[in-house]
PAZAPA-4460 file (N, C-alpha, C; in steps of 0.05 Angstrom, whole numbers, plus 32768, in hexadecimal, padded with zeros to 4 digits):
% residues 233
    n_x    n_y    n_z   ca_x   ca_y   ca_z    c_x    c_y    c_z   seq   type   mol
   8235   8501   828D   8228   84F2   8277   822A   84D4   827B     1      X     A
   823F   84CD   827F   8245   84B3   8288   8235   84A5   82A4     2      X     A
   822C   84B5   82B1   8221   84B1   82CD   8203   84B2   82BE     3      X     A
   81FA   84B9   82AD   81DE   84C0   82A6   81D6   849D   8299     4      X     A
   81F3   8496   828A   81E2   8483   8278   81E8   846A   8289     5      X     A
   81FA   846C   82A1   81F7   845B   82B5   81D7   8457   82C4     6      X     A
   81D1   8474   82C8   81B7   846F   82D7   81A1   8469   82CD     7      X     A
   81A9   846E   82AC   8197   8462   829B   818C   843F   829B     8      X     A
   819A   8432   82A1   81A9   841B   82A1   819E   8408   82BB     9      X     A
   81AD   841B   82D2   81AC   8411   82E8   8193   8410   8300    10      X     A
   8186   8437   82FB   816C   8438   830C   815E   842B   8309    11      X     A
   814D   8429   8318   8130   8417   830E   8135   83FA   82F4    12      X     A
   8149   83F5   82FF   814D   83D3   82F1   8136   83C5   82F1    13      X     A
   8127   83B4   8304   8114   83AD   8302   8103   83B1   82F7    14      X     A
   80FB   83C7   82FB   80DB   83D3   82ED   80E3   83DD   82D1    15      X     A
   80FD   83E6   82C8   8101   83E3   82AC   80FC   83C0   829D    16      X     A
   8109   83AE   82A8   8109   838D   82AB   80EA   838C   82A4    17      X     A
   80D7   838D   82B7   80BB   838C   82B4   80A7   8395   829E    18      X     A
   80BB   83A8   8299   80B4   83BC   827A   80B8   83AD   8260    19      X     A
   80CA   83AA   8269   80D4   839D   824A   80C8   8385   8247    20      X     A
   80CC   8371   8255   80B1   835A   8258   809E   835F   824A    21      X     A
   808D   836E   825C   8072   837C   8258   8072   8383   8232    22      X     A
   807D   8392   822C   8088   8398   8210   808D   8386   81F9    23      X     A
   8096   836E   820C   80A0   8351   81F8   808A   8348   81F2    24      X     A
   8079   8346   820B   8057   8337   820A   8049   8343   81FB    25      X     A
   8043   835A   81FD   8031   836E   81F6   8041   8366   81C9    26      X     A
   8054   836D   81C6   805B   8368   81B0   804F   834B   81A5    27      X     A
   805B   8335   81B0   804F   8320   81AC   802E   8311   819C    28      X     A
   8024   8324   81B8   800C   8322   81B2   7FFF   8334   819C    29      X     A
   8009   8348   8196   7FFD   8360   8181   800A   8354   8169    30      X     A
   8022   834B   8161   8027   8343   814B   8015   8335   8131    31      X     A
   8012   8335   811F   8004   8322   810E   8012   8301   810E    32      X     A
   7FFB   82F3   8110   8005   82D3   810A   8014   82DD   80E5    33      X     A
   8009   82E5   80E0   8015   82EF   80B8   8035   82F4   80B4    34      X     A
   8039   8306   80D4   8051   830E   80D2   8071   82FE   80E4    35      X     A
   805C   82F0   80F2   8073   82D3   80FE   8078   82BB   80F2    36      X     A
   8094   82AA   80EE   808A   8290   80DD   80A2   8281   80F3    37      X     A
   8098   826F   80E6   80A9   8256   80F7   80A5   823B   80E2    38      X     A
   80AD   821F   80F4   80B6   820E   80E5   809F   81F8   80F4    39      X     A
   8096   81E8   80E2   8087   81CC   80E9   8095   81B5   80D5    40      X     A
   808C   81A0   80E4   809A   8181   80D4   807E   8172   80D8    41      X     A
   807A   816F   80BE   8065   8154   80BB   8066   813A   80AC    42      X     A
   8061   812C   80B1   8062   810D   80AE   8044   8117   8092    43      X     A
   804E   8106   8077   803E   8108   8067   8041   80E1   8059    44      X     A
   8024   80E6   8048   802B   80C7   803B   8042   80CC   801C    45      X     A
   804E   80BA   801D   8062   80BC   8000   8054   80AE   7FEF    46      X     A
   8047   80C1   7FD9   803D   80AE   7FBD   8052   80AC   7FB0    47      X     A
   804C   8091   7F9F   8055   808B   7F87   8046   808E   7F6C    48      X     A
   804F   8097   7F55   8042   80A2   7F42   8052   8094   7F27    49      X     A
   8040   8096   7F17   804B   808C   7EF7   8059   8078   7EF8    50      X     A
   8051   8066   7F08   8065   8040   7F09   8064   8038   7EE3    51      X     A
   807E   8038   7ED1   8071   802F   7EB5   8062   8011   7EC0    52      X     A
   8055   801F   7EA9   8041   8000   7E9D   804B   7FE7   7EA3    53      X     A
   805D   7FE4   7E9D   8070   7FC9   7E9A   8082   7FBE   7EB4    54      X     A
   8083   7FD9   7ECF   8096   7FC2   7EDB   8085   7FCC   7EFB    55      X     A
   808C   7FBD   7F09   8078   7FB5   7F24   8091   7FC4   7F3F    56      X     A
   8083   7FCC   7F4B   8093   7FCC   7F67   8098   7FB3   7F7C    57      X     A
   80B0   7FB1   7F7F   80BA   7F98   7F8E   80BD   7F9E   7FAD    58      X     A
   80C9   7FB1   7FAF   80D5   7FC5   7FC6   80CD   7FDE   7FC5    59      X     A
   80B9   7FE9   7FDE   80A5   7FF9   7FD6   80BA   800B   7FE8    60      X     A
   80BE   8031   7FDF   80C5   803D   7FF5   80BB   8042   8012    61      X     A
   80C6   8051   801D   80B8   805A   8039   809C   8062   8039    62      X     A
   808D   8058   8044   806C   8069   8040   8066   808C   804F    63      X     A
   807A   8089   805D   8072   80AE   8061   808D   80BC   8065    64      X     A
   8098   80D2   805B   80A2   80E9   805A   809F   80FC   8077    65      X     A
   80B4   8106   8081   80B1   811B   8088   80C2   8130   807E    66      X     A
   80B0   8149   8085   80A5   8157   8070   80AD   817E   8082    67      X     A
   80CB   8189   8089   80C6   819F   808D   80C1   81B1   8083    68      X     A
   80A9   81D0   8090   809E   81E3   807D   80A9   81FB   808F    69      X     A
   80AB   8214   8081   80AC   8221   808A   809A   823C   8080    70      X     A
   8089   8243   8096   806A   8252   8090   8065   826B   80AC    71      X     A
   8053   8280   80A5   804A   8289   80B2   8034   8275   80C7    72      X     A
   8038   8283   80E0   8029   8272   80F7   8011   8270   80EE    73      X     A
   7FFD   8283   80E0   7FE5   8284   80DC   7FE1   8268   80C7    74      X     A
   7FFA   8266   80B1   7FF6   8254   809A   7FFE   8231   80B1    75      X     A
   8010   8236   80C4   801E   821F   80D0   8004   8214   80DA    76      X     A
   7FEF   8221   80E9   7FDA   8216   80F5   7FCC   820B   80E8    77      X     A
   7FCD   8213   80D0   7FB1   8200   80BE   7FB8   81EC   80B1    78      X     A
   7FD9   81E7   80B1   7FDF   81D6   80A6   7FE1   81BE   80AC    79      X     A
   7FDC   81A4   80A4   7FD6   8188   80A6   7FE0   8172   808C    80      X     A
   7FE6   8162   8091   7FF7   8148   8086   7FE0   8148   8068    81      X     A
   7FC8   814C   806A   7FBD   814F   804E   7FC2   8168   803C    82      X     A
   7FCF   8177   8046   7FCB   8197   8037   7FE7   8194   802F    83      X     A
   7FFA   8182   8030   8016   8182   8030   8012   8157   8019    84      X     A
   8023   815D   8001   801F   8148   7FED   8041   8138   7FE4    85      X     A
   8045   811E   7FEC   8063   8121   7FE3   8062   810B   7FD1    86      X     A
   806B   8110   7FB8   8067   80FE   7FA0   807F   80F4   7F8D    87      X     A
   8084   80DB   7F8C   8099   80D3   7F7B   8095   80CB   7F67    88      X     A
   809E   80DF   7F49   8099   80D3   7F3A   80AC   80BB   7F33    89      X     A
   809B   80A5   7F27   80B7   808E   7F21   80AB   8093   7F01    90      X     A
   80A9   80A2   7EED   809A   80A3   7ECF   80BE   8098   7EC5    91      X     A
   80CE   80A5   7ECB   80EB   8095   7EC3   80FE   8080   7ECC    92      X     A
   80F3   8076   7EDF   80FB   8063   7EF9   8104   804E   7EDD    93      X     A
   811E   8042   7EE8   8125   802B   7ED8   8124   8012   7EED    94      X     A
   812D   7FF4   7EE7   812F   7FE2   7EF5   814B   7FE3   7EFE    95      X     A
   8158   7FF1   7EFC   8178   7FED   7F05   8181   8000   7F20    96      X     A
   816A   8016   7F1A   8168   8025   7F33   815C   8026   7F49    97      X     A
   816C   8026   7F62   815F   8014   7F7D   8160   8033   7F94    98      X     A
   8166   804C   7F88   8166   8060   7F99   815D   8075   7F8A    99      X     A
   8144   808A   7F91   8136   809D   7F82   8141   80B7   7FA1   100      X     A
   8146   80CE   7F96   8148   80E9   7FA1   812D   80F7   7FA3   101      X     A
   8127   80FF   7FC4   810F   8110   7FB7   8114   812B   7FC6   102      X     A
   8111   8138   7FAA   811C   8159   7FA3   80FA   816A   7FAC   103      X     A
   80FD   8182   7FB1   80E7   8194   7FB6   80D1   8193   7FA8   104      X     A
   80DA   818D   7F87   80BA   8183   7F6F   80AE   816D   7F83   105      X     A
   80B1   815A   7F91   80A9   8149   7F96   808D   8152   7FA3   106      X     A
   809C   8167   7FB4   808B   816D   7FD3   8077   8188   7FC1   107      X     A
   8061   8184   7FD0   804D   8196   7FC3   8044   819E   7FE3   108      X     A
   8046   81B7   7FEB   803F   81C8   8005   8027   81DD   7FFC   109      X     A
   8018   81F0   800B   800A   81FE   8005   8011   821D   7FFE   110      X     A
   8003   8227   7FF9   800A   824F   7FED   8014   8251   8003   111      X     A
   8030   8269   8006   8036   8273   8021   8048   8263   802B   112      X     A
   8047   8249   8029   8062   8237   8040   807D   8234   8028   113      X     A
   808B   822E   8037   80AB   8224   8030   80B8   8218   8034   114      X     A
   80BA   81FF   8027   80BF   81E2   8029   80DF   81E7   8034   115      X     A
   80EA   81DA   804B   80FC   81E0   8055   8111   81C5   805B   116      X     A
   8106   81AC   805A   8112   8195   8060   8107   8183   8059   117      X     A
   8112   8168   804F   80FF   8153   8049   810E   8134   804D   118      X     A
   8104   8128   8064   8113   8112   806C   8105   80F8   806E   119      X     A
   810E   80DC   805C   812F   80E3   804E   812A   80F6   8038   120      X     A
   8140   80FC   8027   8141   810A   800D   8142   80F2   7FF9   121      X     A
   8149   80E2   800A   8154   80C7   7FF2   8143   80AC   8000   122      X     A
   8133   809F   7FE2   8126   8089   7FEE   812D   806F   7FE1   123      X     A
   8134   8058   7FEE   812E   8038   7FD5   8119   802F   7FD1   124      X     A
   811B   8027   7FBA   80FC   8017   7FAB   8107   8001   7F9A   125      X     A
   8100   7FEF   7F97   810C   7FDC   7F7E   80EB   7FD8   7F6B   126      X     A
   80FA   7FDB   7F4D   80E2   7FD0   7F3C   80F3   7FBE   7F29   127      X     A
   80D4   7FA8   7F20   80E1   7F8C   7F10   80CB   7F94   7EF6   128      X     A
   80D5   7F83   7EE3   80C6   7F87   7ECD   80AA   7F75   7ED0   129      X     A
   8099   7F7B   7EC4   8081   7F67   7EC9   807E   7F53   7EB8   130      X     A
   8073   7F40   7EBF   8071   7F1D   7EB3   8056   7F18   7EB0   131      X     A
   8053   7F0C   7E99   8037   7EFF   7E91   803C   7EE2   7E94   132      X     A
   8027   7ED2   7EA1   8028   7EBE   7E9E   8011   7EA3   7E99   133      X     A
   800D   7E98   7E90   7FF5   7E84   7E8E   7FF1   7E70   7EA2   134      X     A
   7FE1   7E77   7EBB   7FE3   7E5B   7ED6   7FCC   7E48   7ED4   135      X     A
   7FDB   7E2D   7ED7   7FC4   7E22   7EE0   7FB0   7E1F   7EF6   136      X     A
   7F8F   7E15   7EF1   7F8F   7E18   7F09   7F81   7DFC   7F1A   137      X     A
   7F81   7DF5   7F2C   7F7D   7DEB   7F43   7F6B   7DE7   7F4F   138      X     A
   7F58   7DD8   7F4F   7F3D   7DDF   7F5C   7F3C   7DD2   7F78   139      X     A
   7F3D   7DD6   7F92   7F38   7DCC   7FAC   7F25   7DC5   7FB9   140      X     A
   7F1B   7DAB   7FB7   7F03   7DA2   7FB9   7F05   7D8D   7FD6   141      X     A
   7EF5   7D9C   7FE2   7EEB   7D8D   8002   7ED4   7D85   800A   142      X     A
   7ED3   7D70   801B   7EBF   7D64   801D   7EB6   7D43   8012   143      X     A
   7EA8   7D32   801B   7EA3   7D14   8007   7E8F   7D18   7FFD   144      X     A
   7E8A   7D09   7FE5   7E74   7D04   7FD1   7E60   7CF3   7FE5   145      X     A
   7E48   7CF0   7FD8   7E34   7CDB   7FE4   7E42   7CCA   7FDC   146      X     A
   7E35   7CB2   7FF0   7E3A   7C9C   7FF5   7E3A   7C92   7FD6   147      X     A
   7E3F   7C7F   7FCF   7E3C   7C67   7FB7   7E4D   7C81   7F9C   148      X     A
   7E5B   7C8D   7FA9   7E63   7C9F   7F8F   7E79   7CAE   7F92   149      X     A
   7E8A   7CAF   7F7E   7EA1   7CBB   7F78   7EAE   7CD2   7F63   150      X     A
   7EBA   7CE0   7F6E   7EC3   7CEF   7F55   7ECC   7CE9   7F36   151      X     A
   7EC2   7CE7   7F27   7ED7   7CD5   7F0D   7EEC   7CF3   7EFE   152      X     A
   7EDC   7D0E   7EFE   7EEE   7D20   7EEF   7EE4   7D3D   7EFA   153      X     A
   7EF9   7D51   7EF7   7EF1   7D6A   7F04   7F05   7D7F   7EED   154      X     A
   7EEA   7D80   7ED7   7EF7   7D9A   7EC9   7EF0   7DBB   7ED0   155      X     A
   7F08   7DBF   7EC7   7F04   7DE8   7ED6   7F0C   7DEF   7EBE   156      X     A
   7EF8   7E04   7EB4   7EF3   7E11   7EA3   7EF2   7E36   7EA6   157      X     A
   7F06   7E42   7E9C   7F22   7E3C   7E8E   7F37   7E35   7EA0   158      X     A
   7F47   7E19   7E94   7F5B   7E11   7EA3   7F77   7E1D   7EAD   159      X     A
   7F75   7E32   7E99   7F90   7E49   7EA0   7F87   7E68   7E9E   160      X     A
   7F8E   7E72   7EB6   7F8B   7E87   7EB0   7FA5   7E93   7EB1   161      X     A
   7FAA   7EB4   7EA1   7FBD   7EC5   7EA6   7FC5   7ED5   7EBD   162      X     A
   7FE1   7EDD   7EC4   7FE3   7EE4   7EDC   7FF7   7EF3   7ED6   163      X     A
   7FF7   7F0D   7EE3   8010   7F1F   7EDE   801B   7F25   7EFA   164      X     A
   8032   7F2B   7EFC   803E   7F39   7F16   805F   7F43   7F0F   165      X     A
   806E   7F44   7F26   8083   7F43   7F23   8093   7F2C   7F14   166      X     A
   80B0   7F2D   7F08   80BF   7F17   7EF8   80C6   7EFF   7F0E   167      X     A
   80CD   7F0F   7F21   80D9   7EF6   7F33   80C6   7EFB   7F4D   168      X     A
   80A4   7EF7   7F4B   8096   7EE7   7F59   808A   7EDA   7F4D   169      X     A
   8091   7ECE   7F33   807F   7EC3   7F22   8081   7EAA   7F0E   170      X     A
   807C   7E8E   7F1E   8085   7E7B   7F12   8080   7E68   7EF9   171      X     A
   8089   7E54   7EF1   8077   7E41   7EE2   806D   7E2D   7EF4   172      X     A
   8078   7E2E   7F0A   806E   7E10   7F15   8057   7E1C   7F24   173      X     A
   8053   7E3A   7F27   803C   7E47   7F39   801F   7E31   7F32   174      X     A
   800B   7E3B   7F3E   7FF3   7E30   7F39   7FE8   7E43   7F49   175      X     A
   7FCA   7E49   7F3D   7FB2   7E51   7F49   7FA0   7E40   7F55   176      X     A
   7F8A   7E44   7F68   7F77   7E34   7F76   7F61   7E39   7F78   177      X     A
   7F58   7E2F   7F79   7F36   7E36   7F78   7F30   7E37   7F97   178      X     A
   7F1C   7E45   7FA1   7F14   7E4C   7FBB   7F07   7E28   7FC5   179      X     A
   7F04   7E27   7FDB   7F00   7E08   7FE0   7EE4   7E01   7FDA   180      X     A
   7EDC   7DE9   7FC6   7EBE   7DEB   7FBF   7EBE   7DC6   7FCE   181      X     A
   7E9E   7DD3   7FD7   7E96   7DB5   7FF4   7E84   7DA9   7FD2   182      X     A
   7E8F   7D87   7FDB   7E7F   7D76   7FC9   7E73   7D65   7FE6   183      X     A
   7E6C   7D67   7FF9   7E66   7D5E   800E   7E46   7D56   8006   184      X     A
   7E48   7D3C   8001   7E2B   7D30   7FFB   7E24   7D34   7FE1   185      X     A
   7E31   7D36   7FD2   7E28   7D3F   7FB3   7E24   7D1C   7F9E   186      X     A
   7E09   7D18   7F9D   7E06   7D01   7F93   7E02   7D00   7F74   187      X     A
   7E05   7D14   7F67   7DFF   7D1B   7F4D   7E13   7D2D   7F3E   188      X     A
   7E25   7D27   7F20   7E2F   7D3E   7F16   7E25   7D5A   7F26   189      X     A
   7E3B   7D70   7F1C   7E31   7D8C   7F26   7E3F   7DA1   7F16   190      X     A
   7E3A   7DBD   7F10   7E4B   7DCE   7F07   7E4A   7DE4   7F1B   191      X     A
   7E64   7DEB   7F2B   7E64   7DFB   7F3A   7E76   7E19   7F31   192      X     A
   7E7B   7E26   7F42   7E8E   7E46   7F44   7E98   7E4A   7F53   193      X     A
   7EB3   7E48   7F4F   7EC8   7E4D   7F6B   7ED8   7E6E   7F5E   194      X     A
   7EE0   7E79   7F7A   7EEF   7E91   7F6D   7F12   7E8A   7F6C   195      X     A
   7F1A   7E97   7F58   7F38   7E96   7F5C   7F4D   7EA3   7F70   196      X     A
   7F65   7E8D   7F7F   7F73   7E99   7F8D   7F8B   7E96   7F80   197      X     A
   7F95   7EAC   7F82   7FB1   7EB1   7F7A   7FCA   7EA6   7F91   198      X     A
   7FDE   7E9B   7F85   7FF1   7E8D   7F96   7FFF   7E9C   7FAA   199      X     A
   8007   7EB5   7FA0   800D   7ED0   7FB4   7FFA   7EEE   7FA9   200      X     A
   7FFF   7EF9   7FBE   7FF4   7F17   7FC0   7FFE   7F2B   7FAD   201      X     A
   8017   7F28   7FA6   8023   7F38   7F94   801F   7F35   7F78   202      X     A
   800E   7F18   7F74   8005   7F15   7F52   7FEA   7F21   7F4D   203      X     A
   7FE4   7F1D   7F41   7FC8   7F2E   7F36   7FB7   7F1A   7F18   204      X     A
   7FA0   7F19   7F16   7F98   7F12   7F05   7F98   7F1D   7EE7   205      X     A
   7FA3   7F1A   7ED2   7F9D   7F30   7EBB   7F89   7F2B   7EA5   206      X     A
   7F70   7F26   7EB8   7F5D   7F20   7EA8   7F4A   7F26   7EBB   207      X     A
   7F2F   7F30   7EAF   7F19   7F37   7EBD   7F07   7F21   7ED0   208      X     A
   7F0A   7F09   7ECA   7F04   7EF0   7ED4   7F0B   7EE6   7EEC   209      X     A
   7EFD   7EEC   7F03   7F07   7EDF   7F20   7EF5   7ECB   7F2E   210      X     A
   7EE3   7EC2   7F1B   7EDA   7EA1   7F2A   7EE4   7E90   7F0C   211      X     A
   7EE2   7E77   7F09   7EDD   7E60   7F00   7ECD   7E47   7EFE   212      X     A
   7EC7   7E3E   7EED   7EA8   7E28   7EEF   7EBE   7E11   7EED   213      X     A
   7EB5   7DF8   7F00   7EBC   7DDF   7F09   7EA6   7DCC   7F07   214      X     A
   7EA9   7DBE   7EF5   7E9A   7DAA   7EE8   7EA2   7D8C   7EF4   215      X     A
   7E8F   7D7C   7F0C   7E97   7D65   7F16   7E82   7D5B   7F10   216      X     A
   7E92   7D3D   7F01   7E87   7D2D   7EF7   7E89   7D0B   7F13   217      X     A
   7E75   7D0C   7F14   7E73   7CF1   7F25   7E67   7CD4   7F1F   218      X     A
   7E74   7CC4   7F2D   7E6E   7CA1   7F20   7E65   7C92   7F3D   219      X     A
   7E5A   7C79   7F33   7E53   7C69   7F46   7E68   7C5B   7F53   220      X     A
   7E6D   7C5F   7F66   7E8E   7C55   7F74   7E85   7C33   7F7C   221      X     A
   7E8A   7C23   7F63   7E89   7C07   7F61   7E9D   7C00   7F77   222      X     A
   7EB0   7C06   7F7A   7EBF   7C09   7F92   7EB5   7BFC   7FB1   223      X     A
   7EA4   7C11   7FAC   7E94   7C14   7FCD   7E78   7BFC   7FCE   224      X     A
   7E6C   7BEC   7FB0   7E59   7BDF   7FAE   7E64   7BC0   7FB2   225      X     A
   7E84   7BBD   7FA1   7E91   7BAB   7FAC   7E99   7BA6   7FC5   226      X     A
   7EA2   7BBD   7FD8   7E9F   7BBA   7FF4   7E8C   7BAD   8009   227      X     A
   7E6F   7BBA   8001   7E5A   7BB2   800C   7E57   7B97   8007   228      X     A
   7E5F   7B8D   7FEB   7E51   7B6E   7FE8   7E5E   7B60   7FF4   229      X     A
   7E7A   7B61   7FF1   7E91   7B53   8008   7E87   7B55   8025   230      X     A
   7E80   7B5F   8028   7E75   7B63   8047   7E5F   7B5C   8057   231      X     A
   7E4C   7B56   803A   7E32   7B49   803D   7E2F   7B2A   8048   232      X     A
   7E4D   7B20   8033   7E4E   7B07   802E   7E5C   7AF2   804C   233      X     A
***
């Protein structure tokens, strides 16, 4: 008996070896993609959701997530960084908190997969309360008037506008500017339209209004007539 399950074993090694191979492949290939699963990691974008009304992001988190799933091969193949959603809500986010956890609600995967890892789990963000403010504004004017003439007054209409952003990007001594308007040869009053620039990127206008009218009023630059006569003489 003992000699039997030796030769069981031992004859024909190889071509048993060959067999079984043959058997592994042959399995392999007959199997259903339905009935194999495995693991993929994808890099997804991190939204932010429900910022309240009232306070601004200072310190934005990481922009993408990765994201392990665990799926049938058939589901693993079709899957892509759009079919996979990772979302933070901040609807309770306070200003005192500078680190949010993101738990499985976050991650939204498709029917069939099983969210298996998610790195980091933990992200920073800072938020400030938001500021209203009234700026003045600035008009930037380039270029010379015609000859025999000078600027006497340059009203901008409305002189302040409102401006919201974060608390601490947001000054009193700020100022807005008007885009650069050419008086280059301008021999006559004029009423022009420049658009508004904001002092940084992170403020925003809170008003529907993004040009302004600039009203230049011009005089005879006695100035320059006294020059000439001195020079005549």
């Amino acid at each position: 008996m003992m000699r039997f399950f030796k030769d069981l074993f031992t004859r024909n090694r190889a071509l048993k070896l060959v067999s079984l191979a043959l058997a592994f492949v042959l399995w392999l290939v007959l199997i259903p993609e339905e009935k194999t699963y495995s693991e993929r990691t994808l890099t997804v974008p991190l939204e932010t959701r429900n910022i309240p009304v009232d306070m601004e992001l200072v310190v934005r988190p990481p922009a993408t997530v990765d994201v392990t799933i665990r799926a049938s091969n058939r589901v693993l193949n079709e899957l892509s960084p759009a079919s996979v959603s990772a979302r933070l809500d901040l609807e309770r986010a306070s200003i005192y908190q500078e680190t949010y956890p993101l738990n499985r609600s976050a991650i939204v995967v498709p029917q069939g997969a099983e969210l298996v890892g998610i790195s980091p789990n933990i992200v920073r963000l800072k938020l400030e309360k938001t500021k209203r403010m009234d700026l003045e504004i600035t008009p930037i004017i380039v270029g010379k008037v015609g000859d025999g003439y000078r600027i006497a007054k340059i009203d901008v209409t409305p002189a302040r506008i409102p401006v919201e952003g974060p608390e601490s990007r947001i000054r009193s001594r700020d100022r807005l500017t008007t885009s650069p308007i050419d008086v280059t040869g301008l021999s006559r009053s004029a009423t022009l339209e420049a658009d508004i620039i904001l002092p940084r990127p992170d403020l925003r206008l809170a008003t529907p209004l993004t040009r302004v009218r600039v009203d230049i009023t011009l005089e005879e630059d006695k100035r320059a007539d006294t020059a000439k006569d001195a020079g005549g003489r």
